[in-house]
C-alpha positions as CSV (number, residue, x, y, z in Angstrom):
1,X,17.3,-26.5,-26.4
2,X,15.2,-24.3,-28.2
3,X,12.1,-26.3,-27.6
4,X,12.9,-26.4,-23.3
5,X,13.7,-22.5,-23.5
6,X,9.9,-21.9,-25.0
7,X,8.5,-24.3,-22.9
8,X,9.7,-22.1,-19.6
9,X,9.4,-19.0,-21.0
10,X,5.3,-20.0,-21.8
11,X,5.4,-21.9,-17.7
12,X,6.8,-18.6,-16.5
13,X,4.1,-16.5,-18.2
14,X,1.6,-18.1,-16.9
15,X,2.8,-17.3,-13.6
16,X,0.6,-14.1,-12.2
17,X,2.8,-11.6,-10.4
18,X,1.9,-10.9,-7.2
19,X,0.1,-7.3,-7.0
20,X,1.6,-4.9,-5.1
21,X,0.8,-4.5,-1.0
22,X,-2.9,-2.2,-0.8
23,X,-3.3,0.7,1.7
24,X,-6.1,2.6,3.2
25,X,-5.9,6.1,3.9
26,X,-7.8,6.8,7.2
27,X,-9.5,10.0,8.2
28,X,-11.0,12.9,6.2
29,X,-10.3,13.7,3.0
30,X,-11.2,16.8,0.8
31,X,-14.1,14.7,-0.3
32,X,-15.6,15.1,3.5
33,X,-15.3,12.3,6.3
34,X,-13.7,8.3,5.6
35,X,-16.5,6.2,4.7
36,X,-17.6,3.0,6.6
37,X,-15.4,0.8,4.9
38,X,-12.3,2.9,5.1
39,X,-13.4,3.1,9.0
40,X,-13.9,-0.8,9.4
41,X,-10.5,-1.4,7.2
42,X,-8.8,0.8,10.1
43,X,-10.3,-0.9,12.7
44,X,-9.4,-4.4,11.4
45,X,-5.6,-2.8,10.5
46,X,-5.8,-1.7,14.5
47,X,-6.9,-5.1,15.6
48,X,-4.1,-7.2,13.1
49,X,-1.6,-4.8,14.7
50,X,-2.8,-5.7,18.4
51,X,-2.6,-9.5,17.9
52,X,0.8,-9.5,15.8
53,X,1.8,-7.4,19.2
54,X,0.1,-10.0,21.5
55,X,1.3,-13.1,19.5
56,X,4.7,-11.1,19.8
57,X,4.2,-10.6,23.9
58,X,3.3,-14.1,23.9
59,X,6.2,-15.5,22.8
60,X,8.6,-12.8,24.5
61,X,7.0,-14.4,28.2
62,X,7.0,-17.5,27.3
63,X,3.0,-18.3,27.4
64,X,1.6,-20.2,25.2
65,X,-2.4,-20.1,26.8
66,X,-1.9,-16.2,25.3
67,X,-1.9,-17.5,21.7
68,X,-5.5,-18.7,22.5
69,X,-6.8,-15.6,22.1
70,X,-4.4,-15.1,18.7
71,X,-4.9,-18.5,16.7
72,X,-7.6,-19.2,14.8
73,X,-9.2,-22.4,15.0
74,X,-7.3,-23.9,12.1
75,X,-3.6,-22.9,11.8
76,X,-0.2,-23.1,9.7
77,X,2.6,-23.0,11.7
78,X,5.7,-23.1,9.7
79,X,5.0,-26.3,7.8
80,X,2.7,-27.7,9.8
81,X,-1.0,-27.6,9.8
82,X,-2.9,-27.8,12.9
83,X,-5.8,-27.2,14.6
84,X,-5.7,-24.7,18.2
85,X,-5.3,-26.7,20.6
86,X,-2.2,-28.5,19.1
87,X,-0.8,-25.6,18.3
88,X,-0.5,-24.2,21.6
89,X,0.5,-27.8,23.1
90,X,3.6,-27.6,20.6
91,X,4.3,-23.9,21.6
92,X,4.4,-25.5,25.4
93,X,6.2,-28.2,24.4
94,X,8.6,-25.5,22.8
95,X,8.8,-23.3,25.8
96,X,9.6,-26.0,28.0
97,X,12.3,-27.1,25.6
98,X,14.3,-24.0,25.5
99,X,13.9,-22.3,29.1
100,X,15.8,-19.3,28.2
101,X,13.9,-18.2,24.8
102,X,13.5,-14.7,24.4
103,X,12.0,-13.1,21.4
104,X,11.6,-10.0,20.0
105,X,9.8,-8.5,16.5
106,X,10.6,-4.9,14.8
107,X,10.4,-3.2,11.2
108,X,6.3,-4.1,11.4
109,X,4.5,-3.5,7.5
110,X,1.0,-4.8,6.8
111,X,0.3,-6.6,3.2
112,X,-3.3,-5.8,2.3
113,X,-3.4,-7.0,-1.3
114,X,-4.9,-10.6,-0.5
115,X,-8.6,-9.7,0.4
116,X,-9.4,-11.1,3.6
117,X,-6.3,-12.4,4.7
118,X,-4.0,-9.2,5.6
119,X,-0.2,-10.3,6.4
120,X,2.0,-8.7,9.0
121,X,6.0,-8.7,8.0
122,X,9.0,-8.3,10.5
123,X,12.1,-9.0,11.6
124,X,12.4,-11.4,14.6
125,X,15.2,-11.3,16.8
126,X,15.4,-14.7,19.3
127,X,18.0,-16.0,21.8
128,X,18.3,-18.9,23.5
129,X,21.2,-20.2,25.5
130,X,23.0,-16.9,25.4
131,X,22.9,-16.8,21.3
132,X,20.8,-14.7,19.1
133,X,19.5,-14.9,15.7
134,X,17.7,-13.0,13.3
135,X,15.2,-13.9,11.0
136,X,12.4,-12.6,8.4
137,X,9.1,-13.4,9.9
138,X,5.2,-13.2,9.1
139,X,1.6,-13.8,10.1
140,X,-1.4,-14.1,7.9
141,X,-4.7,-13.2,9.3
142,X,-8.0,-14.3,8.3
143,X,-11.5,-13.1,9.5
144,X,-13.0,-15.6,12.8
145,X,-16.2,-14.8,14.3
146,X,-16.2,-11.1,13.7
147,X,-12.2,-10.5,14.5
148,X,-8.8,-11.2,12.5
149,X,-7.1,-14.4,13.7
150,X,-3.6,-15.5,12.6
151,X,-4.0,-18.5,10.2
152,X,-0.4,-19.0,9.3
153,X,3.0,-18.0,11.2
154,X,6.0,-18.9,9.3
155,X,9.4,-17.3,8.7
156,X,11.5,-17.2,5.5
157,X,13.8,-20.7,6.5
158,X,10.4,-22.2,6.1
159,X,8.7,-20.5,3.1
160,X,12.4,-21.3,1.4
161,X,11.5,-25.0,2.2
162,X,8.2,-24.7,0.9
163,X,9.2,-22.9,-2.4
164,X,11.5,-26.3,-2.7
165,X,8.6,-29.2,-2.4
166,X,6.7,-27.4,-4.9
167,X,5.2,-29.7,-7.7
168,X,4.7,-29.6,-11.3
169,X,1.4,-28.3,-10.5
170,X,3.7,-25.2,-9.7
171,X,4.7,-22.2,-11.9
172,X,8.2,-22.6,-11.1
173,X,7.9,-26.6,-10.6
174,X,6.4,-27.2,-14.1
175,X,9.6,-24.8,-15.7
176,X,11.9,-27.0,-13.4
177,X,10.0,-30.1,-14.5
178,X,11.1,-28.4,-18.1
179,X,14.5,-28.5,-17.9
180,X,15.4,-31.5,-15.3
């Protein structure tokens, strides 16, 4: 008993804790005007806020040709990786599946503390056939040609599924791995 509690306490440490969400503070400060990086950081934060609005839009009417503009060329949807085109064929295919889909996201906050790959977080709202759920949602964002494109979309149903198939190559799968 001992030796399994050691074991995951020394798997657990290992782990590296997530560090916490970065922000930029745009516009002038004491210190005189924002420097070019604050002002390109803004302008990215601006454009990540337009297409989390646009993928959001996109969804709400039902258009799937939108997300074009949206996805990168690579892309994570839920668990699924796929390239753009297939993506937007399985949004039409979803669209055309469930008629009456309407979707709307609120309670927006940006996560700045991966370089390179900012993450929007909300809460989606969703109908379809009269009933409507709620879910935690996200996009993750990477830099293509020039402009922030989403990378991943997911919501926390499948991150939870995720978190399950994880492998002993895994912080928490090598402490399961411990104790099973």
């Amino acid at each position: 008993m001992r030796g399994r509690l050691a074991v995951i306490l020394l798997a657990l440490a290992s782990c590296k804790s997530k560090p916490a969400p970065s922000t930029e503070a745009v516009g002038a400060t004491s210190a005189g005007p924002p420097s070019p990086s604050a002002l390109a950081a803004a302008k990215q934060r601006d454009e990540v806020m337009e297409l989390t609005l646009a993928w959001n839009d996109a969804h709400a009417r039902r258009d799937a040709a939108a997300l074009r503009k949206v996805y990168a060329e690579q892309v994570r949807l839920y668990e699924a990786q796929l390239d753009r085109a297939a993506a937007i064929k399985q949004k039409e295919a979803a669209f055309k599946a469930a008629p009456s889909y309407a979707q709307s996201i609120r309670s927006l906050s940006v996560d700045r503390s991966q370089p390179g790959r900012p993450t929007v977080q909300f809460m989606k709202t969703w109908s379809t056939d009269g009933k409507e759920k709620q879910i935690g949602g996200v996009l993750v964002f990477a830099i293509e040609n020039g402009h922030p494109r989403v990378v991943e979309e997911s919501d926390v149903a499948a991150d939870q599924k995720r978190l399950a198939k994880l492998d002993t190559a895994g912080c928490w799968g090598l402490a399961h791995a411990a104790v099973a």
